[in-house]
C-alpha positions in Angstrom: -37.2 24.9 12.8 -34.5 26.2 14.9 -31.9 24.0 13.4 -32.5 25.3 10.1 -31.9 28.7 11.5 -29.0 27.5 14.4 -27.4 24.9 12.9 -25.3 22.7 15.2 -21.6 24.1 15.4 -19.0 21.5 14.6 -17.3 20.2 17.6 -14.2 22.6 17.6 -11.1 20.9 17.9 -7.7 22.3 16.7 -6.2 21.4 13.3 -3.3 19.8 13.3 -2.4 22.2 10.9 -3.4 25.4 13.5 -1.2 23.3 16.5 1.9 23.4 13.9 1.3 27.0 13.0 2.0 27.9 16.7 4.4 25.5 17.5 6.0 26.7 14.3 5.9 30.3 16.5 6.8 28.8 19.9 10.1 27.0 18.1 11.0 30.0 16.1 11.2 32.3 19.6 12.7 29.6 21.6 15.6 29.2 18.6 14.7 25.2 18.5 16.2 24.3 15.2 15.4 20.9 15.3 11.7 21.6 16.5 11.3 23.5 13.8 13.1 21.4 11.3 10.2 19.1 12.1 7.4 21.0 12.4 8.1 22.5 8.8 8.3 19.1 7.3 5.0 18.4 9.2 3.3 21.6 8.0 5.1 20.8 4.5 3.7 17.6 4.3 0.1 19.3 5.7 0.1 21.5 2.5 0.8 18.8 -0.2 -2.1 17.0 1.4 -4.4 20.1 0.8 -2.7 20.7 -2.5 -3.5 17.3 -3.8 -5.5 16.6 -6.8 -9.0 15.4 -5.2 -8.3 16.8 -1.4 -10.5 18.8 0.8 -9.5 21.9 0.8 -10.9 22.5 4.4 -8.4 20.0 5.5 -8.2 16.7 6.7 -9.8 15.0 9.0 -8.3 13.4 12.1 -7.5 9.9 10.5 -6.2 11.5 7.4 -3.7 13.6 9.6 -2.7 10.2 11.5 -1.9 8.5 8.9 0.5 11.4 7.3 2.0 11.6 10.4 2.7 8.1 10.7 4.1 7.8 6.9 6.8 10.6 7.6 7.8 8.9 11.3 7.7 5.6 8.8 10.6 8.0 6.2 12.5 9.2 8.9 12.7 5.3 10.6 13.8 4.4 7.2 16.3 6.7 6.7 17.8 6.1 10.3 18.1 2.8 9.8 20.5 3.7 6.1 22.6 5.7 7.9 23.1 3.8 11.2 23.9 1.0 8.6 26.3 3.7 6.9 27.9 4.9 10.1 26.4 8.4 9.6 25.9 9.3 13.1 25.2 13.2 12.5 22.2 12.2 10.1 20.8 9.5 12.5 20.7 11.8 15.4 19.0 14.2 12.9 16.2 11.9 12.0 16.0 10.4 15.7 15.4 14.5 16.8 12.4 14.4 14.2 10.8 11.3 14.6 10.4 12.6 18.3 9.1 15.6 17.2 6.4 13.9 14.9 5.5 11.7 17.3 4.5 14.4 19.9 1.4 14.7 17.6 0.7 10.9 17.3 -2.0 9.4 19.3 -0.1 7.4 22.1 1.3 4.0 21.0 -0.5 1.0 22.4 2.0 -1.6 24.0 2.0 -5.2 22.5 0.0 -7.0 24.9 -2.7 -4.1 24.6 -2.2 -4.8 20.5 -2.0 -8.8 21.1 -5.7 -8.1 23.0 -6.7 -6.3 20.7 -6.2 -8.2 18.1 -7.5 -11.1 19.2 -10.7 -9.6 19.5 -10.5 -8.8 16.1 -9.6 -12.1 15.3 -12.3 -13.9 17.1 -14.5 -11.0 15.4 -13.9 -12.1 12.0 -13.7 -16.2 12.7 -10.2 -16.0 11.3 -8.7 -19.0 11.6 -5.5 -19.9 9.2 -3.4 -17.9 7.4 -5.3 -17.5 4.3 -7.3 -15.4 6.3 -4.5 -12.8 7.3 -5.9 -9.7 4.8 -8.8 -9.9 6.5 -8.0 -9.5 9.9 -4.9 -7.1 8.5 -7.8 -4.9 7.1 -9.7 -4.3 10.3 -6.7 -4.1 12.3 -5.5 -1.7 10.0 -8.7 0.8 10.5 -8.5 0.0 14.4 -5.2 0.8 15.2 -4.8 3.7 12.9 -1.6 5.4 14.3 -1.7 3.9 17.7 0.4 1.1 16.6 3.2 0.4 13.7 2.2 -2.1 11.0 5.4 -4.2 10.9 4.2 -5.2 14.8 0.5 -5.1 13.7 1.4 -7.6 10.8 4.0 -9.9 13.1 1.7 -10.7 16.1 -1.3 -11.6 13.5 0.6 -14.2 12.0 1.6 -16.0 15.5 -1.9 -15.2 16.3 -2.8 -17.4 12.9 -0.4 -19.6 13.0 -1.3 -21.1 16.3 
């Protein structure tokens, strides 16, 4: 009876969106341009997501907004490695400021023998045993290791994993 009248608060926890909004402030005061270079592609990025045919318009939830942050650190790795390959220094040292930015708001990145454990487990988990058997362990590691780990080194240990 009293949860029809009370119902449970969800656990509060700052959007990712509401952490940009005032770090969006803090920047703007502390005249960071490359803070806020970042933080407004973040927020950018934040509003498409909203915007999107099919989205919640509450927002997302914490998985969604790990795996948007990790698809612009993926753009901005990308486009470092063009113009390191083009010798255009000024725009590498501009995506290097913003990938450091982004990944401020990442979960912390496992190291590769915590991601080689891990995926073991996974692999033992799933009786994976060739290669044939690669999406399958790919899939869960995927879900897993949401944003705590890239999925070039994901994908690279799997296969020595499978292979021997």
């Amino acid at each position: 009876m009293l949860s029809t009248l009370f119902p449970t608060p969800k656990i509060l926890r700052m959007s990712l969106e509401q952490k940009i909004n005032e770090d969006i402030k803090t920047a703007m005061r502390a005249k960071e341009k490359d803070t806020l270079r970042s933080l407004r592609a973040i927020k950018s990025a934040i509003i498409l997501a909203k915007t999107a045919e099919g989205a919640d318009k509450e927002g997302m939830d914490e998985a969604g907004e790990i795996k948007m942050l990790s698809k612009l650190v993926k753009q901005r790795t990308d486009s470092l490695t063009v113009y390191e390959e083009q010798n255009r220094e000024e725009l590498a040292a501009k995506e290097r400021a913003e990938i450091e930015v982004i990944k401020r708001y990442l979960p912390e990145q496992l190291s590769e023998a915590a991601i080689t454990e891990k995926l073991q487990a996974i692999v033992a988990q799933t009786g994976a045993s060739s290669m044939k058997d690669m999406g399958k362990v790919m899939g869960m590691a995927n879900q897993q290791l949401a944003g705590k780990a890239d999925g070039k080194t994901i994908s690279t240990i799997v296969k020595q994993l499978l292979m021997s």
